[in-house]
C-alpha positions as a Markdown table, in Angstrom:
| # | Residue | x | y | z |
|---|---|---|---|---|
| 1 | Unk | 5.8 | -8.8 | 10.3 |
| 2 | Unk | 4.1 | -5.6 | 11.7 |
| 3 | Unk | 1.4 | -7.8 | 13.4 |
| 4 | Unk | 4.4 | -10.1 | 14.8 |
| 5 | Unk | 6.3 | -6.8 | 16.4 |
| 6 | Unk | 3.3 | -5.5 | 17.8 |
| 7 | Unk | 2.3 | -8.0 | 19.8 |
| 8 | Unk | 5.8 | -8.8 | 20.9 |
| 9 | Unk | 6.0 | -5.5 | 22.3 |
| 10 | Unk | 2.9 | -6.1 | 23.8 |
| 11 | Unk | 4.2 | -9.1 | 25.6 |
| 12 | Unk | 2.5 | -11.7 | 23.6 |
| 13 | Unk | 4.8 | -14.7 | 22.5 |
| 14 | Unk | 4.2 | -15.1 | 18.6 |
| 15 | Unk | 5.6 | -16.9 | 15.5 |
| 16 | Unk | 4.8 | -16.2 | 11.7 |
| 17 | Unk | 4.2 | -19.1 | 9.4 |
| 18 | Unk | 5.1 | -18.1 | 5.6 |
| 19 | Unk | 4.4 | -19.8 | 2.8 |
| 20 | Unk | 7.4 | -18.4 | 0.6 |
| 21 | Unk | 10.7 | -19.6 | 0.9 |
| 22 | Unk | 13.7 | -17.5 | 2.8 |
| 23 | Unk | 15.3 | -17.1 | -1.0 |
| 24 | Unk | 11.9 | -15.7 | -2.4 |
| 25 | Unk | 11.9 | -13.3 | -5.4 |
| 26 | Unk | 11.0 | -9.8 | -4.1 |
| 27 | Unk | 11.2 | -8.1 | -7.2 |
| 28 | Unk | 9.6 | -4.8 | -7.9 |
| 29 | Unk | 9.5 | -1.6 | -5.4 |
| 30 | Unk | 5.9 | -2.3 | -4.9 |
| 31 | Unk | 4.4 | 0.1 | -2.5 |
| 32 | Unk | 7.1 | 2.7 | -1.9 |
| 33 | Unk | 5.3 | 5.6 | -0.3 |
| 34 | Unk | 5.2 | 5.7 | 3.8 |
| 35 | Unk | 2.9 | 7.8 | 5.2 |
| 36 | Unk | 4.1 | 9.9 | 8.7 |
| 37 | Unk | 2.0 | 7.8 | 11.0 |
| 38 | Unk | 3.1 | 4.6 | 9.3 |
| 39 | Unk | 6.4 | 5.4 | 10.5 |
| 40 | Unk | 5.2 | 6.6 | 14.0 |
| 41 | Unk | 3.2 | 3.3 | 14.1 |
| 42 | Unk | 6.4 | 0.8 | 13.3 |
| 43 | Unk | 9.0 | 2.7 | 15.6 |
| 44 | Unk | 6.2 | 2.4 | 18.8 |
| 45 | Unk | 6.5 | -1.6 | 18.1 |
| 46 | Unk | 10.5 | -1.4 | 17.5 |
| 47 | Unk | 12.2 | 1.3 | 18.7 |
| 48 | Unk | 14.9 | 2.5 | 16.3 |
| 49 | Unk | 13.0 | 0.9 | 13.0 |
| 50 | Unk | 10.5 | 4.4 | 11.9 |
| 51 | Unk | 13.6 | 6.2 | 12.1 |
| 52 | Unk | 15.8 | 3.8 | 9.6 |
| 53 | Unk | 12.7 | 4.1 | 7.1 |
| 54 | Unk | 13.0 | 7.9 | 7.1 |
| 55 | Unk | 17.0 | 7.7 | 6.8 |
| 56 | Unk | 16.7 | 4.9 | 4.1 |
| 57 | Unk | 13.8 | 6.6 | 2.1 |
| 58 | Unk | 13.6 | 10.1 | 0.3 |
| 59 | Unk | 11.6 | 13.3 | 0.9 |
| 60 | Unk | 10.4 | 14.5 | -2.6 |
| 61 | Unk | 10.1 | 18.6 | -2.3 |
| 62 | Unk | 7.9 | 19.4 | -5.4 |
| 63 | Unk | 4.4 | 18.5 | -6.6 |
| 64 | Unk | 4.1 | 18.9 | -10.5 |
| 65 | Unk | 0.9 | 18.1 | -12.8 |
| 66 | Unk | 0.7 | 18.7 | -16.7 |
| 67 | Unk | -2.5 | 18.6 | -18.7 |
| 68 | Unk | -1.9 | 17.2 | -22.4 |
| 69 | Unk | 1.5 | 19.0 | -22.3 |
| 70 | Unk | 1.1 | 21.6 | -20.2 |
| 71 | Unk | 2.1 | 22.0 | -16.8 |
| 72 | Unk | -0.8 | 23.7 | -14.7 |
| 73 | Unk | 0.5 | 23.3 | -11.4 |
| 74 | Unk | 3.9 | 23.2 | -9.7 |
| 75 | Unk | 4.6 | 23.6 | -5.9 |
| 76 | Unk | 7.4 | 23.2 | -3.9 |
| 77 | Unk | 7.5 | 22.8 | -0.3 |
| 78 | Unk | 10.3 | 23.9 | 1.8 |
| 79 | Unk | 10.6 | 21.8 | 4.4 |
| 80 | Unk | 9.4 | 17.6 | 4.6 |
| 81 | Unk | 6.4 | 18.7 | 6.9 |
| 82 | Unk | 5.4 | 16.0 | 9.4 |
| 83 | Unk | 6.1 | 16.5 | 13.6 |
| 84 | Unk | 9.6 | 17.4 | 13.6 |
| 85 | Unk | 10.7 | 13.7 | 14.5 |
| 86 | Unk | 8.9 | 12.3 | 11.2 |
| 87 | Unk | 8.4 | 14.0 | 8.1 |
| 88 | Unk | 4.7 | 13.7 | 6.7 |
| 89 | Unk | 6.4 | 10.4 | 4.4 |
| 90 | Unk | 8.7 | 8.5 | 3.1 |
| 91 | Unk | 9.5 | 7.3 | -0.5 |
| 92 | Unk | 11.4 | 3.7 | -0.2 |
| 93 | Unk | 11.0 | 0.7 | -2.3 |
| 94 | Unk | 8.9 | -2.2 | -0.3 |
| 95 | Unk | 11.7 | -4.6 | -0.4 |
| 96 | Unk | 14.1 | -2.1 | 1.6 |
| 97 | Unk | 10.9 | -1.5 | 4.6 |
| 98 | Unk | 11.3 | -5.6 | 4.4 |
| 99 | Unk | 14.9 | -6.2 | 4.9 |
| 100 | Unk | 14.7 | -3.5 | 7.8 |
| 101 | Unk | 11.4 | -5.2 | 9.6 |
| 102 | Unk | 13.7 | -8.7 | 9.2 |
| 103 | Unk | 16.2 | -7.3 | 11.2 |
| 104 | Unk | 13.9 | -6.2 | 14.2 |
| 105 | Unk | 12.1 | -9.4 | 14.0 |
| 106 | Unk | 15.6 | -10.5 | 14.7 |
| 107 | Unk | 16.4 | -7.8 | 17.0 |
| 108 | Unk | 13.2 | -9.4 | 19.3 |
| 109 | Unk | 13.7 | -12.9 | 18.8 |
| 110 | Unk | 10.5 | -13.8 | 17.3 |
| 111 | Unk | 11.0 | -16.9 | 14.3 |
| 112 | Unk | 9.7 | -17.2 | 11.3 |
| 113 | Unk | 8.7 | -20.7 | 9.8 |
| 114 | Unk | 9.5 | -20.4 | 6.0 |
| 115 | Unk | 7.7 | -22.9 | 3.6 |
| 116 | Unk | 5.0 | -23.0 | 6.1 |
| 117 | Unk | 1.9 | -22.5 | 4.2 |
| 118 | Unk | -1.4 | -22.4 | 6.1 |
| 119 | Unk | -3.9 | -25.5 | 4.4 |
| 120 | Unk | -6.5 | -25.2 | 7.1 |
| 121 | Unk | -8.0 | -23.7 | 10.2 |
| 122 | Unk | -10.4 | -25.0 | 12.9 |
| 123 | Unk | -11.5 | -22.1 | 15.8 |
| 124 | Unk | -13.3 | -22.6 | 18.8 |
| 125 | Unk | -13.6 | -21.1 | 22.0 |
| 126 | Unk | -11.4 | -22.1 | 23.3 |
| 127 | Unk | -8.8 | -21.5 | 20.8 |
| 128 | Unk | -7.1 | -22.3 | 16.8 |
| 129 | Unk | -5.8 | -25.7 | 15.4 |
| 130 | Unk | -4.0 | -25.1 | 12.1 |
| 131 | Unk | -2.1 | -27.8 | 9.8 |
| 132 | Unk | 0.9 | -26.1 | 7.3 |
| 133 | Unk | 2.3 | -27.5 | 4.0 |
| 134 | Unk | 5.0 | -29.0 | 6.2 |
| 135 | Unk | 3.6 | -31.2 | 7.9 |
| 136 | Unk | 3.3 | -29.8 | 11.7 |
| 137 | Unk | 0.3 | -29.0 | 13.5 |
| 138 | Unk | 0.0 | -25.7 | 15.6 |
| 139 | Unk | -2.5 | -24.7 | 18.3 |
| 140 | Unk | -2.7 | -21.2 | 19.7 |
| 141 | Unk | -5.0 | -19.0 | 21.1 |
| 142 | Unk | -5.4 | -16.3 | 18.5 |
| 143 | Unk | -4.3 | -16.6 | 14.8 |
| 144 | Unk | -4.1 | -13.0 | 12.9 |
| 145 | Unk | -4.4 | -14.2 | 9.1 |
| 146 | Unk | -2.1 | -11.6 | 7.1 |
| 147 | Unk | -1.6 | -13.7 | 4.4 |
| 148 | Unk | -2.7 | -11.9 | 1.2 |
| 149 | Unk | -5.0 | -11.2 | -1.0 |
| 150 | Unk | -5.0 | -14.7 | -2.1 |
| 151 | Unk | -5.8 | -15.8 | 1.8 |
| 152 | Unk | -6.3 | -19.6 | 2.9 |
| 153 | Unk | -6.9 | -18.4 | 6.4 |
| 154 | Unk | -9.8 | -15.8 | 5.0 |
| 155 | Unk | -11.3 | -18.7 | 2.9 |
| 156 | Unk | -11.3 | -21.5 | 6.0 |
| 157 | Unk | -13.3 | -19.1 | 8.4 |
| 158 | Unk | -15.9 | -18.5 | 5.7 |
| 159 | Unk | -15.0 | -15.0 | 4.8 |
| 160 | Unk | -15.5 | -13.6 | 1.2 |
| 161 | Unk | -14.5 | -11.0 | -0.6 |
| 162 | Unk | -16.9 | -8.9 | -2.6 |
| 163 | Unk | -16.3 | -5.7 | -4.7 |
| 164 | Unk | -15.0 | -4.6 | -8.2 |
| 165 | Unk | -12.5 | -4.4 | -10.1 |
| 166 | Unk | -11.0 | -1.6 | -12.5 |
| 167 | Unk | -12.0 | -1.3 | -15.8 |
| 168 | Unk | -8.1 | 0.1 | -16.9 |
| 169 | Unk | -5.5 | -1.5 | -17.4 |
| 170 | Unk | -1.9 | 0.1 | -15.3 |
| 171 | Unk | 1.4 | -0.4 | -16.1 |
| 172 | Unk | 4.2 | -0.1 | -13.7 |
| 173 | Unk | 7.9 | 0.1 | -13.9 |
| 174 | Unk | 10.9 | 0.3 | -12.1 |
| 175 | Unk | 13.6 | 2.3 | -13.4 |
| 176 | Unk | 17.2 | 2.6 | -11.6 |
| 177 | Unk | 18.3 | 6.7 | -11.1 |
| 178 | Unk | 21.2 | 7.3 | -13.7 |
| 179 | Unk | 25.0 | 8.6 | -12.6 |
| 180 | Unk | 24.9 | 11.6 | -14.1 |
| 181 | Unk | 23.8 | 14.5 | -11.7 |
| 182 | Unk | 23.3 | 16.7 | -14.7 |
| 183 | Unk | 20.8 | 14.7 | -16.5 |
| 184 | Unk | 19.2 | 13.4 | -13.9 |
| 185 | Unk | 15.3 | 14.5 | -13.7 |
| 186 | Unk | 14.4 | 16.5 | -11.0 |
| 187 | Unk | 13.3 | 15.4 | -7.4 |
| 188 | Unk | 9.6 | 15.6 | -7.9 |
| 189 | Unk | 6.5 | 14.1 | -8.3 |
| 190 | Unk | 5.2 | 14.5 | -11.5 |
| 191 | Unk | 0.9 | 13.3 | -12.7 |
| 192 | Unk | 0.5 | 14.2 | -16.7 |
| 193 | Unk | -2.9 | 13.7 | -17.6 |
| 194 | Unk | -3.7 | 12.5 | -21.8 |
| 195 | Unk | 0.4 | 13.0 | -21.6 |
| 196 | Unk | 0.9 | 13.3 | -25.9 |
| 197 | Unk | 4.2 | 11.8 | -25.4 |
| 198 | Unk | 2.7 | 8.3 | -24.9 |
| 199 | Unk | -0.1 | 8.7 | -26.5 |
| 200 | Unk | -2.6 | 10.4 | -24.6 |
| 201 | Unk | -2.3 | 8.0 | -21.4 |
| 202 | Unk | -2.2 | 9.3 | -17.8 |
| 203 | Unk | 1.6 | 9.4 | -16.7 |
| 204 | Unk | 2.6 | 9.4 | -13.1 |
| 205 | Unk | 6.4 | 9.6 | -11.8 |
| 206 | Unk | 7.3 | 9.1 | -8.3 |
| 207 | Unk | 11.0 | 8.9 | -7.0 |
| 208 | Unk | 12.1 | 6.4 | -4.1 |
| 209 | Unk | 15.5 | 6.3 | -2.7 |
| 210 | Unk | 18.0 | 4.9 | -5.8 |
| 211 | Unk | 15.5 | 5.0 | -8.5 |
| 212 | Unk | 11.7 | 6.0 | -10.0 |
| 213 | Unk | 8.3 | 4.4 | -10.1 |
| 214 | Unk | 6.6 | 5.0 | -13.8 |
| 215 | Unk | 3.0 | 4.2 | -13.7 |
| 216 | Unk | 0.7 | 4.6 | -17.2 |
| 217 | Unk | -2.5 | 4.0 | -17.4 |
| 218 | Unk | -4.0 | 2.0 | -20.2 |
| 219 | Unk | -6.2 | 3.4 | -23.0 |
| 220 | Unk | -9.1 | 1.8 | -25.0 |
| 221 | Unk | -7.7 | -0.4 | -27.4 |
| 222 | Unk | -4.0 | -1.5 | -25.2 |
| 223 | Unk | -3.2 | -4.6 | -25.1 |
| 224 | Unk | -0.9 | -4.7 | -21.7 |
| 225 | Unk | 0.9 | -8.0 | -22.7 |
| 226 | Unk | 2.3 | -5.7 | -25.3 |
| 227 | Unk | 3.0 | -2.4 | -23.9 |
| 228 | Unk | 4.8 | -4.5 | -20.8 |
| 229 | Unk | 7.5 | -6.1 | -23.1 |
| 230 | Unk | 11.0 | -4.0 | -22.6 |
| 231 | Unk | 11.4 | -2.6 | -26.3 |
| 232 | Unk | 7.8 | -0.6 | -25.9 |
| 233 | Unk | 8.9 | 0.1 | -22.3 |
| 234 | Unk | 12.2 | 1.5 | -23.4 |
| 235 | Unk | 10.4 | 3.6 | -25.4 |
| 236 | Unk | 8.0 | 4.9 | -22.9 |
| 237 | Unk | 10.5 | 5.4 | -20.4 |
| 238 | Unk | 12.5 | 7.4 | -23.2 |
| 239 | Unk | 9.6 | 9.9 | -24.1 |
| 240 | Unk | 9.0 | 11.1 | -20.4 |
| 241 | Unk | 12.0 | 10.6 | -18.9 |
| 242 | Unk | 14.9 | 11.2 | -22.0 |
| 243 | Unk | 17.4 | 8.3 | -23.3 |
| 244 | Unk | 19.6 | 8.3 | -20.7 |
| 245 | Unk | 16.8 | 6.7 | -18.6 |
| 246 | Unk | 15.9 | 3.7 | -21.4 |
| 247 | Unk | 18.8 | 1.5 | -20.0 |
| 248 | Unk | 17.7 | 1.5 | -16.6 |
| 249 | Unk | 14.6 | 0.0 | -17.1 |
| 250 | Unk | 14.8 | -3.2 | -14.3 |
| 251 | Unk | 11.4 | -4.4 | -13.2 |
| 252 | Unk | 7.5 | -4.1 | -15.5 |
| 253 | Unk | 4.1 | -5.3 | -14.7 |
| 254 | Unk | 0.6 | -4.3 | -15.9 |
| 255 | Unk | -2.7 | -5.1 | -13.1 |
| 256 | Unk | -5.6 | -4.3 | -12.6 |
| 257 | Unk | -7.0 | -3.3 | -9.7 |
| 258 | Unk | -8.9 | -5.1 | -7.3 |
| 259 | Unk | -11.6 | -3.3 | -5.1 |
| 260 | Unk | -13.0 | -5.7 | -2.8 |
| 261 | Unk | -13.5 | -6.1 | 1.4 |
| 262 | Unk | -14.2 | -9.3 | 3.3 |
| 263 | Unk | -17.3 | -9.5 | 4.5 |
| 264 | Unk | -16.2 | -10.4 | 7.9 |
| 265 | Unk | -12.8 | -9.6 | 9.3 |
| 266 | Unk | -13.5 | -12.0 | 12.4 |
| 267 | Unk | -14.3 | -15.9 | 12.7 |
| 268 | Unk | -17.7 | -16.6 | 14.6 |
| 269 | Unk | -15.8 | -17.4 | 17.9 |
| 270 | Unk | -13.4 | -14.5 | 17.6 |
| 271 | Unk | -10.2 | -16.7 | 17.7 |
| 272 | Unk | -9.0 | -15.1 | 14.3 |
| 273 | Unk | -8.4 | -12.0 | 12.8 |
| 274 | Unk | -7.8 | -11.2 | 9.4 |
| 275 | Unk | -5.5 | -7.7 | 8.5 |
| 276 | Unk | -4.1 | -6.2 | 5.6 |
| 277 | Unk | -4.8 | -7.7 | 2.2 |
| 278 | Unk | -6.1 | -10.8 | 3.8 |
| 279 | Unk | -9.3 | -8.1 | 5.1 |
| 280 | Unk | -9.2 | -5.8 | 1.5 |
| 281 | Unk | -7.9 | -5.1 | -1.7 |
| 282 | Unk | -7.1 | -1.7 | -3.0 |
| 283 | Unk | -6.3 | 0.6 | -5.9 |
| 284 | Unk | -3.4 | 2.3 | -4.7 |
| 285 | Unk | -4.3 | 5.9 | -5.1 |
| 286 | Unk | -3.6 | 7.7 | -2.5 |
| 287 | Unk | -1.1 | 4.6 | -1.0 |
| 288 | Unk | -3.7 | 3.1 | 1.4 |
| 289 | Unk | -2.5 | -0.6 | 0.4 |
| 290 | Unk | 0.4 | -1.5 | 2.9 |
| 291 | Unk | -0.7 | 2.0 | 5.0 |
| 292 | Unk | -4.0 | 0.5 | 6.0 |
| 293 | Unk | -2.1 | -3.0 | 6.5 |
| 294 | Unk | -0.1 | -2.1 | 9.1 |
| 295 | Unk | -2.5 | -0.2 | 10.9 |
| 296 | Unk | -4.8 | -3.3 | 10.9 |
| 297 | Unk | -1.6 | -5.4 | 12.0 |
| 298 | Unk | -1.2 | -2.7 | 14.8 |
| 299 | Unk | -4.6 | -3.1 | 16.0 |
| 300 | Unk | -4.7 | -6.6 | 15.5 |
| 301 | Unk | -1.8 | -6.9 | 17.9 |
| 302 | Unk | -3.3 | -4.4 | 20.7 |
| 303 | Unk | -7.2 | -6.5 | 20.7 |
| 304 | Unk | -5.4 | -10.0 | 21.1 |
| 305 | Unk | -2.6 | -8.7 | 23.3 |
| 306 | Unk | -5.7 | -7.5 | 25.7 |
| 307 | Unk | -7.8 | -10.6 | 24.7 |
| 308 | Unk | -4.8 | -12.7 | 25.4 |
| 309 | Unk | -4.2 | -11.2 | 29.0 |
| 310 | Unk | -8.0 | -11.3 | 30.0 |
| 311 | Unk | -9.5 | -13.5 | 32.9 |
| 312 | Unk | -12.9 | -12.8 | 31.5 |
| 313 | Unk | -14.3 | -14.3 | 28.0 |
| 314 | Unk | -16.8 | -11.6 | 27.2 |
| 315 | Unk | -13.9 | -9.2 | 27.3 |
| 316 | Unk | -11.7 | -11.0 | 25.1 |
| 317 | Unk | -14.6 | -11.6 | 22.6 |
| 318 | Unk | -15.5 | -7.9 | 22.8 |
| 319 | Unk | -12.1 | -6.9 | 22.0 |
| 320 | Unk | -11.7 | -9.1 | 19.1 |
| 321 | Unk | -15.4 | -7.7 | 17.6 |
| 322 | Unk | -14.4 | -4.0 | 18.4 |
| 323 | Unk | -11.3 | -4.4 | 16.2 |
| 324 | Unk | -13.4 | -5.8 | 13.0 |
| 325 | Unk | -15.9 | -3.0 | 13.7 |
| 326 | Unk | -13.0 | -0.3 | 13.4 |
| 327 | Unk | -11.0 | -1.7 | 10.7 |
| 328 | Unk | -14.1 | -2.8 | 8.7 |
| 329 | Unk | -15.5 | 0.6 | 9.1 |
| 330 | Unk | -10.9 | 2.1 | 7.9 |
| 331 | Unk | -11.9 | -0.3 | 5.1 |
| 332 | Unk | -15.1 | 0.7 | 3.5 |
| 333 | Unk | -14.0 | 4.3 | 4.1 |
| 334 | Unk | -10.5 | 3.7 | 2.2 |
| 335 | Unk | -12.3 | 1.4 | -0.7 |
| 336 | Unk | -14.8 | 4.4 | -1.5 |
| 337 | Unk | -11.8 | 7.2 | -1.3 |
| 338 | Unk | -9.3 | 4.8 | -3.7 |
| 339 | Unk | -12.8 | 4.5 | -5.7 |
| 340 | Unk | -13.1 | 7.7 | -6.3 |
| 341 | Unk | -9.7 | 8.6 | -7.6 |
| 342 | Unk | -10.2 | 5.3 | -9.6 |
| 343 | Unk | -13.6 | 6.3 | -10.9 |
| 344 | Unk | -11.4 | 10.0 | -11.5 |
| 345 | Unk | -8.6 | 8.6 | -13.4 |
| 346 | Unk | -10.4 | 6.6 | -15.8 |
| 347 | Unk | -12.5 | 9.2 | -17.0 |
| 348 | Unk | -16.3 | 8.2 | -17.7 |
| 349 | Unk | -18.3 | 10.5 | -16.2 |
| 350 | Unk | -18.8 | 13.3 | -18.3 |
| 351 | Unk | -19.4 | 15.3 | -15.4 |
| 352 | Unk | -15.7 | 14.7 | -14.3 |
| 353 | Unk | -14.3 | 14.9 | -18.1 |
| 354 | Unk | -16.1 | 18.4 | -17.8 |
| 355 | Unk | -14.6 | 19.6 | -14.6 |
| 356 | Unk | -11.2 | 18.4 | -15.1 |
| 357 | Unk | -10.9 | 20.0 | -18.9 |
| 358 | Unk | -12.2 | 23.6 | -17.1 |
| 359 | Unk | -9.9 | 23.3 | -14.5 |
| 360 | Unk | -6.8 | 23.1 | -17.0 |
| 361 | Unk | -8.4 | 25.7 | -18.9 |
| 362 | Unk | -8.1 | 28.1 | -15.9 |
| 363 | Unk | -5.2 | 26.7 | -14.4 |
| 364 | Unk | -3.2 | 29.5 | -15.8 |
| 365 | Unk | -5.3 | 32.2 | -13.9 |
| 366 | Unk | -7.0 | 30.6 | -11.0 |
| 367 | Unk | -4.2 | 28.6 | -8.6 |
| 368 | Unk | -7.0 | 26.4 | -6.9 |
| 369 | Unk | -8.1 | 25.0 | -10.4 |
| 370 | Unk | -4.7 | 23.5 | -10.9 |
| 371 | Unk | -4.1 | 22.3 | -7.2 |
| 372 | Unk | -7.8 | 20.5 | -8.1 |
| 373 | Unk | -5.8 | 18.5 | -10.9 |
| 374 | Unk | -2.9 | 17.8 | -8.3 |
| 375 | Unk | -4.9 | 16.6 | -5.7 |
| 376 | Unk | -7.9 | 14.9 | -7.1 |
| 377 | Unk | -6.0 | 11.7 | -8.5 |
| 378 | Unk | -5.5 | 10.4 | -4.9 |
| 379 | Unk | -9.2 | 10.9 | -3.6 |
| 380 | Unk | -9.8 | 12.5 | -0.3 |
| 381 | Unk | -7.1 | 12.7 | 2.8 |
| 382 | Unk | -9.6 | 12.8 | 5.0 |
| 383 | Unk | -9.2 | 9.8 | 7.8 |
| 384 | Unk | -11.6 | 7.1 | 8.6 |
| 385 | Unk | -14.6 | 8.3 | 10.9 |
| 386 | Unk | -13.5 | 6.1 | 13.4 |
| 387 | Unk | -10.9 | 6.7 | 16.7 |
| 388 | Unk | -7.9 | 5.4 | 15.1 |
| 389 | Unk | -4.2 | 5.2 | 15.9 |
| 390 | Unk | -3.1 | 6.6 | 12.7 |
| 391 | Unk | -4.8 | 8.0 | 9.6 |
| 392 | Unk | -5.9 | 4.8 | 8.1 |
């Protein structure tokens, strides 16, 4: 949907072809944080939609950690940060961002072809040929595959994916905010490492506008099929959040994480692009999943837009080539950061066990040992080394 905006407001004519079905089950909040440029990126391509985002979604003031019961660092900012016009994010379940990017695909006129799976894809020169699941034919001169992490269009230009996956197990749950002002838990974002109330597991909590994201990791010896099932998530939810929460348990998955790049983002004539989880697969620390996705879909849109409008080939080509070489390069950067908060979280290197137990040990006295526990589970914020439109 981002890739389809920006290239209409690039003047390029466009039309997505999805697989799903228009009655699809969206369930889940999925990825919920939206970082400041995000939003600046998405109201340059539809005027009016960054700007819903940040009304629809919430600002969460405070950072909290606790260390095996302890808190050992709280902070709370006093205003949302950002430029003034956007705050530096905004918490919103992925469903909502959806319903709001349908009605400015809308807004522009641009269609979408439901139960229109891609099955193949021929490039040349001189353009794409591509057959869907319902029976039409399309030919077009650029085809930008944003189709997943499961992604036909990847796997017909010969792209693979290569990486690792995580060793933990992570469950995730959605859990609806309760009525009651007075018992609801505070606005915050709150990472318990070894938390005793769920049995030494790493707890995060993260509001989004109406309810709460609970995420625990896995320890030796879970079985996720098990932990997933309501009753134990009841009882999960209970411990860190208190009883009034149980009930409002809605939505449970476990995963594991996926690590992995394409090894090409770009066919071998440059007709086709891939972006988002079609290019890369990420743990989510640090919420560089849909983040990175629309920045690909952004720069996706500006290379063909300006390989669309060229009279001259070796332009176009160039511009296809200098988008893989900057979002391959947004890629590796954001695999190694999520890696290292992965490799942080699940705790093998005794090196890191080490560091993380004296930081909580000095927490109390030293400020910057407890902001190292805060920050450290989302790897670095540094952005790409590359010239980029946003951060990632």
């Amino acid at each position: 949907m981002t890739t389809a905006l920006a290239l209409h407001a690039r003047g390029v004519p466009v039309a997505i072809l999805e697989a799903e079905s228009e009655d699809r089950d969206r369930s889940g909040s999925r990825a919920i944080y939206v970082h400041g440029t995000t939003l600046h990126t998405l109201e340059r391509v539809h005027p009016g939609l960054g700007e819903n985002l940040v009304e629809e979604g919430i600002v969460w003031p405070t950072r909290r950690t606790c260390w095996r019961g302890k808190e050992v660092f709280k902070r709370t900012y006093d205003n949302p940060g950002g430029d003034g016009k956007f705050p530096h994010f905004t918490s919103v379940p992925q469903v909502r961002t959806e319903e709001y990017m349908h009605e400015a695909l809308d807004e522009a006129g641009i269609e979408i072809h439901w139960d229109s799976a891609v099955e193949t894809v021929e490039s040349s020169p001189d353009g794409v040929y591509v057959e869907t699941a319902d029976g039409r034919e399309w030919e077009t001169p650029y085809l930008v595959g944003a189709d997943g992490g499961g992604s036909t269009v990847r796997k017909e230009i010969g792209a693979e994916f290569d990486g690792d996956q995580s060793e933990n197990s992570f469950i995730i749950a959605d859990v609806n905010e309760i009525d009651d002002e007075e018992e609801q838990w505070p606005n915050e974002r709150l990472f318990h490492y070894d938390d005793p109330a769920v049995g030494g597991r790493n707890v995060m909590l993260v509001p989004f506008t109406d309810g709460w994201r609970l995420d625990i990791q896995c320890i030796d010896g879970d079985d996720p099929e098990e932990l997933v099932t309501d009753e134990k998530m009841r009882e999960f939810v209970a411990e860190v959040m208190g009883e009034a929460y149980a009930e409002e348990l809605y939505w449970v998955s476990s995963y594991k994480f996926l690590q992995v790049m394409a090894d090409t983002f770009i066919d071998d004539d440059r007709r086709v692009l891939l972006a988002g989880e079609a290019a890369h697969l990420l743990a989510p620390f640090g919420a560089r999943g849909m983040n990175s996705g629309i920045a690909d879909a952004d720069e996706a849109a500006s290379a063909v837009a300006t390989a669309y409008h060229s009279t001259i080939d070796a332009v176009a080509r160039d511009e296809v080539e200098l988008y893989a070489a900057r979002r391959e390069k947004a890629a590796e950067y954001n695999l190694n950061a999520a890696g290292q908060a992965l490799e942080y979280l699940q705790g093998d290197n005794p090196a890191t066990v080490l560091r993380k137990e004296a930081a909580a040990s000095l927490a109390d006295y030293f400020e910057p040992a407890g902001e190292y526990l805060d920050d450290a589970p989302y790897g670095p914020h540094d952005a790409p080394p590359i010239v980029s439109t946003g951060n990632y």
